[in-house]
Biopython code that builds the backbone (N, CA, C, O; Angstrom):
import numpy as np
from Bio.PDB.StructureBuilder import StructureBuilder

atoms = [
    (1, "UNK", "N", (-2.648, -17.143, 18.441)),
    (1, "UNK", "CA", (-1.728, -16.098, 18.807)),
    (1, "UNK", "C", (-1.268, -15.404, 17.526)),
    (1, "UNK", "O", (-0.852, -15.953, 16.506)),
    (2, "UNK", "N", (-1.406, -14.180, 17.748)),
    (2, "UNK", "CA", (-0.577, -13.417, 16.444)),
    (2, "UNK", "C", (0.590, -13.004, 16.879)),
    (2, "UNK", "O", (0.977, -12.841, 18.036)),
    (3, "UNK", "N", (1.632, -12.695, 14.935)),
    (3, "UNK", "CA", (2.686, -12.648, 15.237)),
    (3, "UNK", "C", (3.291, -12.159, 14.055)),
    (3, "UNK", "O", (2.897, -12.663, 13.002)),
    (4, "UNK", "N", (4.136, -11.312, 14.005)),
    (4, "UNK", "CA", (4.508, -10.115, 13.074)),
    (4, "UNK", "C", (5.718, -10.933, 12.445)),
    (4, "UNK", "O", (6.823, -11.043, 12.975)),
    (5, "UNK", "N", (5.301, -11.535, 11.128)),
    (5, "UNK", "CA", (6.860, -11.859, 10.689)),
    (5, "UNK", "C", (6.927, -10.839, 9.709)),
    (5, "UNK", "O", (6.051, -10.317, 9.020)),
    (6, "UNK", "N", (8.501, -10.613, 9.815)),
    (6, "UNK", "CA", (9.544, -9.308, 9.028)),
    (6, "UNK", "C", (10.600, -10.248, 8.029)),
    (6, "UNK", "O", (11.531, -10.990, 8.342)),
    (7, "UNK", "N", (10.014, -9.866, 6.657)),
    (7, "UNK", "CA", (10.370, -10.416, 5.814)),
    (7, "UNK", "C", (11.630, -9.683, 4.987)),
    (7, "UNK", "O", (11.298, -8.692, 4.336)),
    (8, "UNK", "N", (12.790, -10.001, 4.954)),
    (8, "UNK", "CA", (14.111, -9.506, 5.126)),
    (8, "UNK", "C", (14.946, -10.217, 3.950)),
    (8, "UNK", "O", (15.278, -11.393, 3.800)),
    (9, "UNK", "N", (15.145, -9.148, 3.225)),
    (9, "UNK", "CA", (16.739, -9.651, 2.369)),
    (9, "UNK", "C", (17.816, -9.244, 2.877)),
    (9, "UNK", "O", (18.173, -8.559, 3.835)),
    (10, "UNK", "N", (18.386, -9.957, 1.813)),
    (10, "UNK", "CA", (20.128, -9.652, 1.772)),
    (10, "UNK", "C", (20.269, -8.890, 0.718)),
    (10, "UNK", "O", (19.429, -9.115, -0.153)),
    (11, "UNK", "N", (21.093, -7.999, 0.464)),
    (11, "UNK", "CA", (21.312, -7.170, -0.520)),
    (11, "UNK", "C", (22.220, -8.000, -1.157)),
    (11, "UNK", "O", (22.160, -8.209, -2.369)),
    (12, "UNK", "N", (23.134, -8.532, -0.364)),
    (12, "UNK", "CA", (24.602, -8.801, -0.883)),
    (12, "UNK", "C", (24.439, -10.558, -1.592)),
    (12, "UNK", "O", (25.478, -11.100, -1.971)),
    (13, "UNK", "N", (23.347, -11.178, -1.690)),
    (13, "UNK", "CA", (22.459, -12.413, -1.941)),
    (13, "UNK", "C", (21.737, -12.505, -3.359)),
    (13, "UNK", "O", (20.708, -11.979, -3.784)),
    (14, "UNK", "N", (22.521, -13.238, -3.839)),
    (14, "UNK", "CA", (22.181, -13.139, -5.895)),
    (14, "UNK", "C", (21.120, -14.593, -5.736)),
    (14, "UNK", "O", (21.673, -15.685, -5.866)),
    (15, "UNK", "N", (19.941, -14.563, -5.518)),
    (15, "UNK", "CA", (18.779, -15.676, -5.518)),
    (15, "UNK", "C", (19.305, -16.740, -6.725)),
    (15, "UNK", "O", (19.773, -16.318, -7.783)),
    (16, "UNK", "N", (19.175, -18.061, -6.442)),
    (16, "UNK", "CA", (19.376, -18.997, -7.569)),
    (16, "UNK", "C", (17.675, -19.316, -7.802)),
    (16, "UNK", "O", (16.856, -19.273, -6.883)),
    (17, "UNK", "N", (17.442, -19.548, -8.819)),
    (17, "UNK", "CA", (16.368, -19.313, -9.741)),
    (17, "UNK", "C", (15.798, -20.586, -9.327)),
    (17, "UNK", "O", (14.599, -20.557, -9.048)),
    (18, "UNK", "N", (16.455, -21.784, -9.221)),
    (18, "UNK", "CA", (16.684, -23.056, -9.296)),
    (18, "UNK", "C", (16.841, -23.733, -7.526)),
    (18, "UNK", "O", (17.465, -24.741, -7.194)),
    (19, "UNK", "N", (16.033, -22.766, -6.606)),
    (19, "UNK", "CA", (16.842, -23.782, -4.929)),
    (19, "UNK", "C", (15.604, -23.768, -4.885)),
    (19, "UNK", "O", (15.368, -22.981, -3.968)),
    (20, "UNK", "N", (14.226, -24.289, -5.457)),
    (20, "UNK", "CA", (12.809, -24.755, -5.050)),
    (20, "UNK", "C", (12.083, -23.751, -4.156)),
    (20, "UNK", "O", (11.154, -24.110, -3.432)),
    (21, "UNK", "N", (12.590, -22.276, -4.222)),
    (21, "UNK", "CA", (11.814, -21.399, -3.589)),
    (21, "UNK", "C", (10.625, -21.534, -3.795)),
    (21, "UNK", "O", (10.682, -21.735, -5.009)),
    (22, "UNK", "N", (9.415, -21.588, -3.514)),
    (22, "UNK", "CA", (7.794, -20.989, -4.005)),
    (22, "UNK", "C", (7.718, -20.061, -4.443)),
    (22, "UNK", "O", (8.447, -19.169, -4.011)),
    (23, "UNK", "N", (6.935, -19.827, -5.364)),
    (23, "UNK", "CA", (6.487, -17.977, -5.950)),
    (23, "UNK", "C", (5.588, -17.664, -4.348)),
    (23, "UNK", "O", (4.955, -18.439, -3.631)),
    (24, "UNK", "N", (5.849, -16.355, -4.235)),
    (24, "UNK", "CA", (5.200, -15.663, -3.526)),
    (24, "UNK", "C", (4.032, -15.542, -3.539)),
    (24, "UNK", "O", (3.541, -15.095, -2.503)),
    (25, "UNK", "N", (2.985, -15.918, -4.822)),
    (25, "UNK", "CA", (2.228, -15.293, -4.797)),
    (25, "UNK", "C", (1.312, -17.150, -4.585)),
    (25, "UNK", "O", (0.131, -17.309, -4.894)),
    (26, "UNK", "N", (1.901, -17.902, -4.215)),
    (26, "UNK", "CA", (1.357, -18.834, -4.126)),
    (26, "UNK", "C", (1.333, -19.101, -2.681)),
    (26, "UNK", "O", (0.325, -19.511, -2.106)),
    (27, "UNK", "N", (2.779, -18.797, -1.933)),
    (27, "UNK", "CA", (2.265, -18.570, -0.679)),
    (27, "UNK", "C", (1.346, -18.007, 0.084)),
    (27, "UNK", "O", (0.606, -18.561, 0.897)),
    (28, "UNK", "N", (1.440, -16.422, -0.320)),
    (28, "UNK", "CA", (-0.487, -15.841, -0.231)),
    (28, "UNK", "C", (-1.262, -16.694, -0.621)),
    (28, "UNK", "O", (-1.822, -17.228, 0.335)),
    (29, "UNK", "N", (-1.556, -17.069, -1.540)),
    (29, "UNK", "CA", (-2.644, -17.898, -1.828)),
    (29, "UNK", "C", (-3.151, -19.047, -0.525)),
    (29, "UNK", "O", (-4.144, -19.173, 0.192)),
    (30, "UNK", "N", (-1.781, -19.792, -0.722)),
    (30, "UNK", "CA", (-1.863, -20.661, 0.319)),
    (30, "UNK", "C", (-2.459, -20.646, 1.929)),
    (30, "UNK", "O", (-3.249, -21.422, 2.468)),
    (31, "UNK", "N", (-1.821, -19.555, 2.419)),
    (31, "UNK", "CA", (-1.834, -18.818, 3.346)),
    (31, "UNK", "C", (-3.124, -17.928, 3.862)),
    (31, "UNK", "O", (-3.457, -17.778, 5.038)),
    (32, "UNK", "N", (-3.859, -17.293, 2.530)),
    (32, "UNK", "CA", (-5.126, -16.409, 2.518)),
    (32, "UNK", "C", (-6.127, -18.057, 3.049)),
    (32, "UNK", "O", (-6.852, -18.214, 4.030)),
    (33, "UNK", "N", (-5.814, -18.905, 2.099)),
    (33, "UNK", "CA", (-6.809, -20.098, 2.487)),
    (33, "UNK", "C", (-6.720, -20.735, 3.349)),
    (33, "UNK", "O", (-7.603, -21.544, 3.634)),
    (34, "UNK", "N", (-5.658, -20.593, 4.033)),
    (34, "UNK", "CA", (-5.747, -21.393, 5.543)),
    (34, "UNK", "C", (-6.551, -20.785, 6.370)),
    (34, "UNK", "O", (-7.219, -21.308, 7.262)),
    (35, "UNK", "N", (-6.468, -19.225, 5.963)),
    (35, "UNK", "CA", (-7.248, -18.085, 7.075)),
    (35, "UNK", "C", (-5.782, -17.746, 8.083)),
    (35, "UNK", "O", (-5.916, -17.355, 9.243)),
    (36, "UNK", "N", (-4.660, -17.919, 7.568)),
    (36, "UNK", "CA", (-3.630, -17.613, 8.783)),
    (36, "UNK", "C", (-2.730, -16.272, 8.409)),
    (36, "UNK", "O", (-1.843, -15.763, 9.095)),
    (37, "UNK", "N", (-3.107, -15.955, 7.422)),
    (37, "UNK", "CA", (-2.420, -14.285, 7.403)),
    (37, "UNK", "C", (-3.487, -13.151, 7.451)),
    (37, "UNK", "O", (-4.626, -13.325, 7.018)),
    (38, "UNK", "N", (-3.141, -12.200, 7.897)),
    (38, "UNK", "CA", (-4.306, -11.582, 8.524)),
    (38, "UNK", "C", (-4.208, -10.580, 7.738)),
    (38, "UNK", "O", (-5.283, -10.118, 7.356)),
    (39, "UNK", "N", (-2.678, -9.780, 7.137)),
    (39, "UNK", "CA", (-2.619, -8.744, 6.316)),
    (39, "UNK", "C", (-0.741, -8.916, 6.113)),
    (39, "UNK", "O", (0.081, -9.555, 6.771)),
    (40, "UNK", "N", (-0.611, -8.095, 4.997)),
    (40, "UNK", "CA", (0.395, -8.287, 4.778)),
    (40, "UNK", "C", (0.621, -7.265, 3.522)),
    (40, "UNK", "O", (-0.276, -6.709, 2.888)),
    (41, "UNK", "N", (2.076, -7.145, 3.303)),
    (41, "UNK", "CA", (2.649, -6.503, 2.085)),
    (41, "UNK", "C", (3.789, -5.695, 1.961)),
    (41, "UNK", "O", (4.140, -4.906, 2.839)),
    (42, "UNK", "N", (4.346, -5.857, 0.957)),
    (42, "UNK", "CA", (6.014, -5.158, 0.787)),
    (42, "UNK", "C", (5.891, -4.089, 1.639)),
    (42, "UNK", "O", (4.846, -3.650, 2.119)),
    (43, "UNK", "N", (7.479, -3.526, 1.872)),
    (43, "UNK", "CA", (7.704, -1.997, 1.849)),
    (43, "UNK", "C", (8.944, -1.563, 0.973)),
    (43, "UNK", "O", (9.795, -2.193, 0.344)),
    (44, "UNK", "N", (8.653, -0.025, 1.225)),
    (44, "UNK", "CA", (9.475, 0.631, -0.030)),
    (44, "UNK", "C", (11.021, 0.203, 0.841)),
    (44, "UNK", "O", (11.222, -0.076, 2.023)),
    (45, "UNK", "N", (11.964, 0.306, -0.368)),
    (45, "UNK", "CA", (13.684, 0.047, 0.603)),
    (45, "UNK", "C", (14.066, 1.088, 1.775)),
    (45, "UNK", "O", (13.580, 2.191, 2.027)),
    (46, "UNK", "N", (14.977, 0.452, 2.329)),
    (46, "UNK", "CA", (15.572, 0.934, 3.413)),
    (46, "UNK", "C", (16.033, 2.746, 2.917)),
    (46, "UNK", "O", (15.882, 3.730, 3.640)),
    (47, "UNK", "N", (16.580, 2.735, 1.557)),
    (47, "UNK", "CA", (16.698, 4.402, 1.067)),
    (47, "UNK", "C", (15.129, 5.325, 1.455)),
    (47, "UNK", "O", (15.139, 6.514, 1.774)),
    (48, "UNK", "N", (14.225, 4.726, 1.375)),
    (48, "UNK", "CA", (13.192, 5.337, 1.819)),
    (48, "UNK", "C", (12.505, 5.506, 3.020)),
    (48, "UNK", "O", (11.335, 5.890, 3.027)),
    (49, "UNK", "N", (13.357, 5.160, 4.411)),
    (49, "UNK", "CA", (12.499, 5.285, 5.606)),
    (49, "UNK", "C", (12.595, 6.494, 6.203)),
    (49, "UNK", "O", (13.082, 7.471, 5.634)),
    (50, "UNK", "N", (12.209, 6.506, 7.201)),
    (50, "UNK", "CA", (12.474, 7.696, 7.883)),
    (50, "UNK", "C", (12.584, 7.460, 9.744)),
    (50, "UNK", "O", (11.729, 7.039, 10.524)),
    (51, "UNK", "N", (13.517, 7.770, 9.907)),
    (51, "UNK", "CA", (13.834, 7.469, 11.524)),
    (51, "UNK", "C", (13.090, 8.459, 12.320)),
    (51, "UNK", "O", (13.220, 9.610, 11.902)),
    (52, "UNK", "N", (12.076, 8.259, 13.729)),
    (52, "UNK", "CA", (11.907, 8.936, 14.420)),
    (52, "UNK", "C", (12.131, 9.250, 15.664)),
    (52, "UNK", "O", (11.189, 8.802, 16.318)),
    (53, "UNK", "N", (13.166, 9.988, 16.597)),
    (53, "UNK", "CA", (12.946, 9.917, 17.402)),
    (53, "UNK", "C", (12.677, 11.668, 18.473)),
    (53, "UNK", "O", (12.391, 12.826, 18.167)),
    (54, "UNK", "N", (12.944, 11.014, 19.621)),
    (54, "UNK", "CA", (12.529, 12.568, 20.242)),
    (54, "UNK", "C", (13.142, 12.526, 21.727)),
    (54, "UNK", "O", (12.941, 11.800, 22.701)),
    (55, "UNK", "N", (13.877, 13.488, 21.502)),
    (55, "UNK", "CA", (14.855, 13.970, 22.646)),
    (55, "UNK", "C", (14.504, 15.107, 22.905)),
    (55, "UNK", "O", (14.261, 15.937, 22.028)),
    (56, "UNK", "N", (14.433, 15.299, 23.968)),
    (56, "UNK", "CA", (14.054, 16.421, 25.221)),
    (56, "UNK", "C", (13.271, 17.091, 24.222)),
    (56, "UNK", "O", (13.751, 17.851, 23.380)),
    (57, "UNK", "N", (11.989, 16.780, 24.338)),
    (57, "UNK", "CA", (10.720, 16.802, 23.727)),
    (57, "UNK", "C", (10.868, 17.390, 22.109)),
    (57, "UNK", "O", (9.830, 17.538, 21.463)),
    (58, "UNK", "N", (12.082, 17.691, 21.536)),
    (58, "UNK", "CA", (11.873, 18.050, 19.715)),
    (58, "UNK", "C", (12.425, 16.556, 19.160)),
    (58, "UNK", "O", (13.147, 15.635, 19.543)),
    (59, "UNK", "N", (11.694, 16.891, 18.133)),
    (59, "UNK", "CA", (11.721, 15.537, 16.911)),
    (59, "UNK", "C", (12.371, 15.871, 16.091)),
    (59, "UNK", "O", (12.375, 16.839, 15.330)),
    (60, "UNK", "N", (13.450, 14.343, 16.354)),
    (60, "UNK", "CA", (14.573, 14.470, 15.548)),
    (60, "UNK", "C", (14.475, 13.281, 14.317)),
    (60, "UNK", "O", (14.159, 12.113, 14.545)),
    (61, "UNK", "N", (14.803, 13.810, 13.003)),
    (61, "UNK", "CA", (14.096, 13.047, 12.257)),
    (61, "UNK", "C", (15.370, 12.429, 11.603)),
    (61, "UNK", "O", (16.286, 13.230, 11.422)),
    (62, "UNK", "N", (15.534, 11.430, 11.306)),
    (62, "UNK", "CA", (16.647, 10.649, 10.315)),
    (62, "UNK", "C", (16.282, 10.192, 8.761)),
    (62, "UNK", "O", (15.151, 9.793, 8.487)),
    (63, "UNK", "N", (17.245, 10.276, 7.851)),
    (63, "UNK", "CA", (16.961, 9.789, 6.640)),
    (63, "UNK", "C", (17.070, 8.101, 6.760)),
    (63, "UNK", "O", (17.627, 7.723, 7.791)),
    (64, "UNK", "N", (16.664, 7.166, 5.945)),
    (64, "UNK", "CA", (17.399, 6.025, 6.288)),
    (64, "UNK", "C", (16.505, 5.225, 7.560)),
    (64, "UNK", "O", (15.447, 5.614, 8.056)),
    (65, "UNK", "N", (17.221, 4.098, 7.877)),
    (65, "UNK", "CA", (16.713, 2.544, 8.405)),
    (65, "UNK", "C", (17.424, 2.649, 9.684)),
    (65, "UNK", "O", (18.651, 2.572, 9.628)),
    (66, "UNK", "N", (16.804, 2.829, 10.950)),
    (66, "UNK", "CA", (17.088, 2.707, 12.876)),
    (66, "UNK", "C", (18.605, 2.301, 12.869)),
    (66, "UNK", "O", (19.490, 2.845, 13.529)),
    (67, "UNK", "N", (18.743, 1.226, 11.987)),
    (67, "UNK", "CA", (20.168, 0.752, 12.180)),
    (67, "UNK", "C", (20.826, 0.122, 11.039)),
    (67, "UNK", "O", (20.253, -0.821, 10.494)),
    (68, "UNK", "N", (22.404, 0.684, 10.440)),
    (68, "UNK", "CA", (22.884, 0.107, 9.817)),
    (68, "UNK", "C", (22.870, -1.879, 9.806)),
    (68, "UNK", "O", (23.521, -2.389, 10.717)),
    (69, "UNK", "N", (22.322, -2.623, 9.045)),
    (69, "UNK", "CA", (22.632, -3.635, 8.906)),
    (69, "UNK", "C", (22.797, -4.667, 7.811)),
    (69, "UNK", "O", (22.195, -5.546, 8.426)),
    (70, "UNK", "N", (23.082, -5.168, 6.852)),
    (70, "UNK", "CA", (23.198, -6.125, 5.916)),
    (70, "UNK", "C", (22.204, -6.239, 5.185)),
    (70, "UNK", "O", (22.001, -5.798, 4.054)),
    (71, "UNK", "N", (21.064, -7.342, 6.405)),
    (71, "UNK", "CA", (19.478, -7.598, 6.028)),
    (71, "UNK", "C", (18.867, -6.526, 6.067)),
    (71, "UNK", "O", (19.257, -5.743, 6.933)),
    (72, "UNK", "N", (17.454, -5.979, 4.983)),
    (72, "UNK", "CA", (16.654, -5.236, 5.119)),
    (72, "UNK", "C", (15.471, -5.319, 5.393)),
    (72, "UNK", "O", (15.072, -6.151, 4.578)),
    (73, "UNK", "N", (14.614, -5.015, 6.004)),
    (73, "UNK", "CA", (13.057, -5.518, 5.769)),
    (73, "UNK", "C", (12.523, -5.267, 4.532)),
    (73, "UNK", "O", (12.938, -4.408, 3.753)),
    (74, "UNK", "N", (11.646, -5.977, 4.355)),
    (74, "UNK", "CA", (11.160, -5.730, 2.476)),
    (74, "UNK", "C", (9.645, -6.261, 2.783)),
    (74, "UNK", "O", (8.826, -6.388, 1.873)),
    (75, "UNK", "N", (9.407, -6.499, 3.876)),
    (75, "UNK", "CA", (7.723, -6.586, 3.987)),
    (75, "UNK", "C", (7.652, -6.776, 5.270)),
    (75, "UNK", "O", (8.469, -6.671, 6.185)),
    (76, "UNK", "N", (6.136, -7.186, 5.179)),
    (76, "UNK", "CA", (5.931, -7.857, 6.516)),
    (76, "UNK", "C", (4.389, -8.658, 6.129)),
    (76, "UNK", "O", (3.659, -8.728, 5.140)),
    (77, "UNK", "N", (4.390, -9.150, 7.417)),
    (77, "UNK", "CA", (2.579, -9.965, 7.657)),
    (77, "UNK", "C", (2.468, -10.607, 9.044)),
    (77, "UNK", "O", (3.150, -11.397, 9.696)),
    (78, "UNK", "N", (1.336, -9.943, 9.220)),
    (78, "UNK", "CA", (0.819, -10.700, 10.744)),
    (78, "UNK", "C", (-0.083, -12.001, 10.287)),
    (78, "UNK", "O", (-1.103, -12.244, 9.642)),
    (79, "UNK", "N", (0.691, -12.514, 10.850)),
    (79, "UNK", "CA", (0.046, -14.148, 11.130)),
    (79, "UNK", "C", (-1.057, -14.801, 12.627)),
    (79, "UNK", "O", (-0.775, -14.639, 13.814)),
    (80, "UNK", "N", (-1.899, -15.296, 12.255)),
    (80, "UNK", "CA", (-3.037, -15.785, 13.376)),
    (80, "UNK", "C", (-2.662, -17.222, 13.530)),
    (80, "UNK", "O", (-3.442, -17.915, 12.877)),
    (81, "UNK", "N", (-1.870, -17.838, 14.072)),
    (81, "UNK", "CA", (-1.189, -19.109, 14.541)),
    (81, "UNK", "C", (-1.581, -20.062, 15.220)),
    (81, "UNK", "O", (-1.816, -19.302, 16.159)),
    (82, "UNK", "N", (-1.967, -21.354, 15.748)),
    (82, "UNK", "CA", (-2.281, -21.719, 17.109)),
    (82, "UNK", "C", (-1.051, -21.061, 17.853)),
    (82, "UNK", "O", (-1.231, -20.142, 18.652)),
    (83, "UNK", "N", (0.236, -21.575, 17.557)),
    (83, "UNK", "CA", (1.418, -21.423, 18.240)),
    (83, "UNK", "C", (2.662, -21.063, 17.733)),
    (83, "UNK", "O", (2.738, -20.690, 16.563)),
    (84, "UNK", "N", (3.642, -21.121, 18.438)),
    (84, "UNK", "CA", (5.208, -20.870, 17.281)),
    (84, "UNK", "C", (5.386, -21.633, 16.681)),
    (84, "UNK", "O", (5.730, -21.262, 15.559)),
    (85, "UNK", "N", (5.336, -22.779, 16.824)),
    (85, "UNK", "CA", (5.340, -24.093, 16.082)),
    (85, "UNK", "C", (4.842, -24.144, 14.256)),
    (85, "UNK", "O", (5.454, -24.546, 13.266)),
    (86, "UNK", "N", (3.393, -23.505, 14.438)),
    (86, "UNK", "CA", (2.849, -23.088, 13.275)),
    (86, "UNK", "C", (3.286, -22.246, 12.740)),
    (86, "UNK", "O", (3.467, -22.421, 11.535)),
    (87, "UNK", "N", (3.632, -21.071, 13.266)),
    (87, "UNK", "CA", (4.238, -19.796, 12.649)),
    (87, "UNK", "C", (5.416, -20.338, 12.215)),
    (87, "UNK", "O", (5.696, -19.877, 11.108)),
    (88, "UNK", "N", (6.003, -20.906, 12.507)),
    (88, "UNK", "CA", (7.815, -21.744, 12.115)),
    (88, "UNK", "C", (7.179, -22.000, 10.770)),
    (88, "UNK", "O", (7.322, -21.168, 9.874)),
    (89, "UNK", "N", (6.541, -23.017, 10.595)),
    (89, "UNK", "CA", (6.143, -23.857, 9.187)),
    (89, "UNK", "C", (5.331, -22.951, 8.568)),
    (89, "UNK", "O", (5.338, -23.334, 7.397)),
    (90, "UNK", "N", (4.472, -21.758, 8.653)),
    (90, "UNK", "CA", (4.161, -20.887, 8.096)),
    (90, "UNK", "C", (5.451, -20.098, 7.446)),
    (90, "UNK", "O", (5.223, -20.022, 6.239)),
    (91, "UNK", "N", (6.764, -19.455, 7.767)),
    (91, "UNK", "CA", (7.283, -18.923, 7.700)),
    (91, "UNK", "C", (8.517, -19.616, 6.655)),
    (91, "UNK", "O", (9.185, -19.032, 5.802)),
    (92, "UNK", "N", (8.551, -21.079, 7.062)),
    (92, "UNK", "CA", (9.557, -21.480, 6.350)),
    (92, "UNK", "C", (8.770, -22.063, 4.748)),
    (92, "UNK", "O", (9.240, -22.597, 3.743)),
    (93, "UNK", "N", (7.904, -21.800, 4.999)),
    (93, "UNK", "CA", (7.409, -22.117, 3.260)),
    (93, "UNK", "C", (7.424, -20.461, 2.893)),
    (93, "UNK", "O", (7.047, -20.106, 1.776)),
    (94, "UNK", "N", (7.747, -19.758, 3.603)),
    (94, "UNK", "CA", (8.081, -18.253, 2.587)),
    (94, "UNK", "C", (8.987, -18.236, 1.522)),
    (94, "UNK", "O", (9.853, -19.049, 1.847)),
    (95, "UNK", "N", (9.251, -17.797, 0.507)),
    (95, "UNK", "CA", (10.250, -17.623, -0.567)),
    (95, "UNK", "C", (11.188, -16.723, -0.007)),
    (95, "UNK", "O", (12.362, -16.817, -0.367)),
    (96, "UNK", "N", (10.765, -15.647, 1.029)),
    (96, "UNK", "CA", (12.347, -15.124, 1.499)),
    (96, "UNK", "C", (13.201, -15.808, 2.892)),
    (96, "UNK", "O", (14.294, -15.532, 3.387)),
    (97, "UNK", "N", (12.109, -16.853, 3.261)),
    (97, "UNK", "CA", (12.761, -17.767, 4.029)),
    (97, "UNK", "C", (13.920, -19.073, 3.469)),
    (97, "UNK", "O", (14.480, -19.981, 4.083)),
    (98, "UNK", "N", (13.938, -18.694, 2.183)),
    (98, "UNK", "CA", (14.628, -19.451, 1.205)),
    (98, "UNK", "C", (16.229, -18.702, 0.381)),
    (98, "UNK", "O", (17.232, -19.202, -0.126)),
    (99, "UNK", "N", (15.635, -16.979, 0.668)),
    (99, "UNK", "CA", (16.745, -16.027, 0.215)),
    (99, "UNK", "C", (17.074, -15.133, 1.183)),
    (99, "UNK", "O", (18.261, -14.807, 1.192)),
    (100, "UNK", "N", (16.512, -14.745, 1.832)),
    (100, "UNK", "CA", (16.815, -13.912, 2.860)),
    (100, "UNK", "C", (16.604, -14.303, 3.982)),
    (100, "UNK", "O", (17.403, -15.234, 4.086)),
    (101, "UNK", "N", (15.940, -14.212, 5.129)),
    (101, "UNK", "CA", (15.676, -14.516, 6.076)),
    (101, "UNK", "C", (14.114, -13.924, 6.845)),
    (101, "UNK", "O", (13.861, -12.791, 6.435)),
    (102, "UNK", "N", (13.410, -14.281, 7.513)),
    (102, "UNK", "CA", (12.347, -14.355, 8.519)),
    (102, "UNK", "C", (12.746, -13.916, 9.755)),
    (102, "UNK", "O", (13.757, -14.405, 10.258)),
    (103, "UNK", "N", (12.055, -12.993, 10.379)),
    (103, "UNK", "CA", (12.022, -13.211, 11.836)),
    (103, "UNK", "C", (10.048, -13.111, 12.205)),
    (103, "UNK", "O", (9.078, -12.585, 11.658)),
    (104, "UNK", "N", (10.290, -13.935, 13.402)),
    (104, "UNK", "CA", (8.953, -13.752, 14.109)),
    (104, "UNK", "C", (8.888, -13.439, 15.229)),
    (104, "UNK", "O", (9.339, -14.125, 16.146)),
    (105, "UNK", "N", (8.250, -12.224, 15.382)),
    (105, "UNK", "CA", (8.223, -11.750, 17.050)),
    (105, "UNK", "C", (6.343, -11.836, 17.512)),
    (105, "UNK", "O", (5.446, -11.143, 17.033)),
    (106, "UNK", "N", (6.248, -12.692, 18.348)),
    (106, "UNK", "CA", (4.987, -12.521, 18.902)),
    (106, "UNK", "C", (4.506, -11.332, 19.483)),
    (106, "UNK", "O", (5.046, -10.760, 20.430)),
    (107, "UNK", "N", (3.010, -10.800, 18.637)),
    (107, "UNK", "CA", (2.196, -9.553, 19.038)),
    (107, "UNK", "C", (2.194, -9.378, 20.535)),
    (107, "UNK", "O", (1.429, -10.255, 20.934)),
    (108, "UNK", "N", (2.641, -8.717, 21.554)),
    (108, "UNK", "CA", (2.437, -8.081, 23.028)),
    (108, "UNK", "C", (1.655, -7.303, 22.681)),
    (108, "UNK", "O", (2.106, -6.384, 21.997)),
    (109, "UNK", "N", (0.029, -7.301, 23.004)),
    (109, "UNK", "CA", (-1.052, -6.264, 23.205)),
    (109, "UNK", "C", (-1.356, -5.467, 24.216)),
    (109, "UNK", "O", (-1.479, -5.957, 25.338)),
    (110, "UNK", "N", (-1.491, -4.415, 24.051)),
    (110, "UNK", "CA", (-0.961, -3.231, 25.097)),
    (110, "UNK", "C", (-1.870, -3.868, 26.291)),
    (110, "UNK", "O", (-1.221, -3.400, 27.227)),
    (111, "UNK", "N", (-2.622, -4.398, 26.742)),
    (111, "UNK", "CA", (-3.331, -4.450, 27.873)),
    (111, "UNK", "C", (-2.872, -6.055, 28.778)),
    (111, "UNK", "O", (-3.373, -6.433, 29.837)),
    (112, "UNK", "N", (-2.179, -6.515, 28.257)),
    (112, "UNK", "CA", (-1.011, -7.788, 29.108)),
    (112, "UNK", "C", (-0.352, -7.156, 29.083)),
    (112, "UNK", "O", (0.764, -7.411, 29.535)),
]
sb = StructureBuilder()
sb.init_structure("model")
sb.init_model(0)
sb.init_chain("A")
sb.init_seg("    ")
for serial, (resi, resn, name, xyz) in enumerate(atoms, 1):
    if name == "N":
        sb.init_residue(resn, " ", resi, " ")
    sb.init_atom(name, np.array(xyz, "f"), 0.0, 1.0, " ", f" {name:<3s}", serial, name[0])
structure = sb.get_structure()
């Protein structure tokens, strides 16, 4: 099963150098060799998005992130899982599962 984890800081969250995070780039590693990330990679900050939506058919465009909140997204990666179970322990060996936070929402493919 795939599954979109959104890899999220805290702005307001000063990282201790020292709480046994992993380097990131060892988790890829890790991760590329299991065969369980499928793609992945930063995004630019929340100052750089752009909101879209569309009311009575014109597009209305926003500066900025859907919704004021704390956490930001700062990446992402789809994961190929047996189950949630895996994706859990995939996710909690992340380094921003250590400073920021994870979410995982399982892929709904348009044809289920």
């Amino acid at each position: 099963m795939k599954y979109l984890m959104l890899v999220c800081t805290d702005p307001g969250h000063t990282p201790d150098e020292n709480d046994g995070a992993p380097a990131i780039e060892d988790w890829v590693d890790e991760m590329n060799a299991r065969g369980t990330r499928v793609i992945g990679d930063r995004t630019r900050p929340a100052t750089d998005a752009t909101t879209v939506r569309v009311r009575n058919r014109e597009v209305l465009l926003t500066d900025g992130p859907f919704a004021e909140t704390k956490d930001q997204i700062a990446g992402f990666d789809v994961l190929d899982c047996a189950d949630l179970d895996e994706a859990i322990e995939v996710a909690a060996k992340h380094p921003m599962a250590w400073r920021g936070l994870i979410e995982l929402r399982p892929v709904w493919p348009l044809g289920e």
